[in-house]
PLY file of the C-alpha trace (Angstrom):
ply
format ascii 1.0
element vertex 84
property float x
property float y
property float z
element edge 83
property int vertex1
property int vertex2
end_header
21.86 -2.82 -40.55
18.63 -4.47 -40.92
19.03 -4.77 -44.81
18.13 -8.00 -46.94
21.49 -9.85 -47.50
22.50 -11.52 -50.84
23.87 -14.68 -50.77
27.15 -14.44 -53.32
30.26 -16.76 -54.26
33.31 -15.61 -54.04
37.04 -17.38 -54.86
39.72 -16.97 -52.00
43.45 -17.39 -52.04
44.31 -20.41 -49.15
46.42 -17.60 -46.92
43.15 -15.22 -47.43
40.68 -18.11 -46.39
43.21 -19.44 -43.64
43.15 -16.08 -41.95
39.38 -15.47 -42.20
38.88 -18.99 -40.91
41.46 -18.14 -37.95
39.85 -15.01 -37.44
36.41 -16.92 -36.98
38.05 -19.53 -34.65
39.47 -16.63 -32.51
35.86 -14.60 -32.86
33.43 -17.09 -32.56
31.93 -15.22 -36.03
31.18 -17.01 -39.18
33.19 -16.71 -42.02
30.34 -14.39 -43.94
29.65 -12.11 -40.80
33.80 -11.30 -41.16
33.67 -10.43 -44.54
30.33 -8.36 -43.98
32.23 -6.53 -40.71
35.69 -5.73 -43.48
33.71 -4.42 -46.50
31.38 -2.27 -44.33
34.56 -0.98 -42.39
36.77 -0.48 -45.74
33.52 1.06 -47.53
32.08 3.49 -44.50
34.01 6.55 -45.35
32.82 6.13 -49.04
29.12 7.21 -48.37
28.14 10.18 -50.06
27.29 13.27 -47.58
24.54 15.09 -49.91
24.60 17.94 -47.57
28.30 18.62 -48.70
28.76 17.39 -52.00
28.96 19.80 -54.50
27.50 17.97 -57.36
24.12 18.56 -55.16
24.10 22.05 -55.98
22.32 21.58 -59.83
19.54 19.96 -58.25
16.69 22.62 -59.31
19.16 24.63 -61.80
16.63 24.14 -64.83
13.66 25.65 -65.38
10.47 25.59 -67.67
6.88 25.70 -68.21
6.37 21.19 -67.72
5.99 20.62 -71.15
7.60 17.69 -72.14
11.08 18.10 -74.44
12.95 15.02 -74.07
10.89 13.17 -77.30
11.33 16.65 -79.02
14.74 17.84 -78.03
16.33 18.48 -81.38
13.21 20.71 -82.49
13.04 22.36 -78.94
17.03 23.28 -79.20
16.93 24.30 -83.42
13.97 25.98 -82.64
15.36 28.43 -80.18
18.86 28.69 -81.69
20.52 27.23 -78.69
22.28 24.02 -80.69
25.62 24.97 -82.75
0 1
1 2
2 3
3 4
4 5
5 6
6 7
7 8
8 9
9 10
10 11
11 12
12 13
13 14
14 15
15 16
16 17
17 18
18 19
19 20
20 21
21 22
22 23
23 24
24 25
25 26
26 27
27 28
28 29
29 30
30 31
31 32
32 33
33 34
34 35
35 36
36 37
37 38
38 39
39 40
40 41
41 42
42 43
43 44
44 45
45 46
46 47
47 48
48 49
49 50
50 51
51 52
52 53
53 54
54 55
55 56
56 57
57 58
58 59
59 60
60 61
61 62
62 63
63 64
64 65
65 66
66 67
67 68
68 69
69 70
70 71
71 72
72 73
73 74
74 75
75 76
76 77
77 78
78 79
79 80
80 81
81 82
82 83
């Protein structure tokens, strides 16, 4: 993984911390390296594929000429009869 970690707090119910601690016991891992090794396993089919995800497809959609419109939007839009 290689990525910075970020030291957090977090509140556990006794059964939760009593299994995580047997876990540990049983594993020889500490108690953070178990929770690291759950959320990465309950989170890994969650990462976006951008190859396959439709939403991708509007990238490059728009076009224009570069001239900036997002201070001028309103007079860009009245302008060319495009807001009603």
């Amino acid at each position: 993984m290689g990525d910075t970690k970020r030291r957090t707090q977090i509140s556990l119910e006794t059964w939760q911390y009593e299994a995580l601690m047997e876990i540990s016991r049983k594993t020889g891992k500490s108690l953070a390296g178990i929770m690291r090794d759950l959320i990465a396993e309950k989170f890994a089919g969650d990462k976006i594929d951008k190859q396959n995800d439709s939403i991708m497809d509007i990238i490059g959609m728009g076009s224009g000429d570069g001239a900036p419109v997002a201070r001028n939007h309103d007079g860009i839009l009245y302008e060319q009869g495009l807001s009603k």
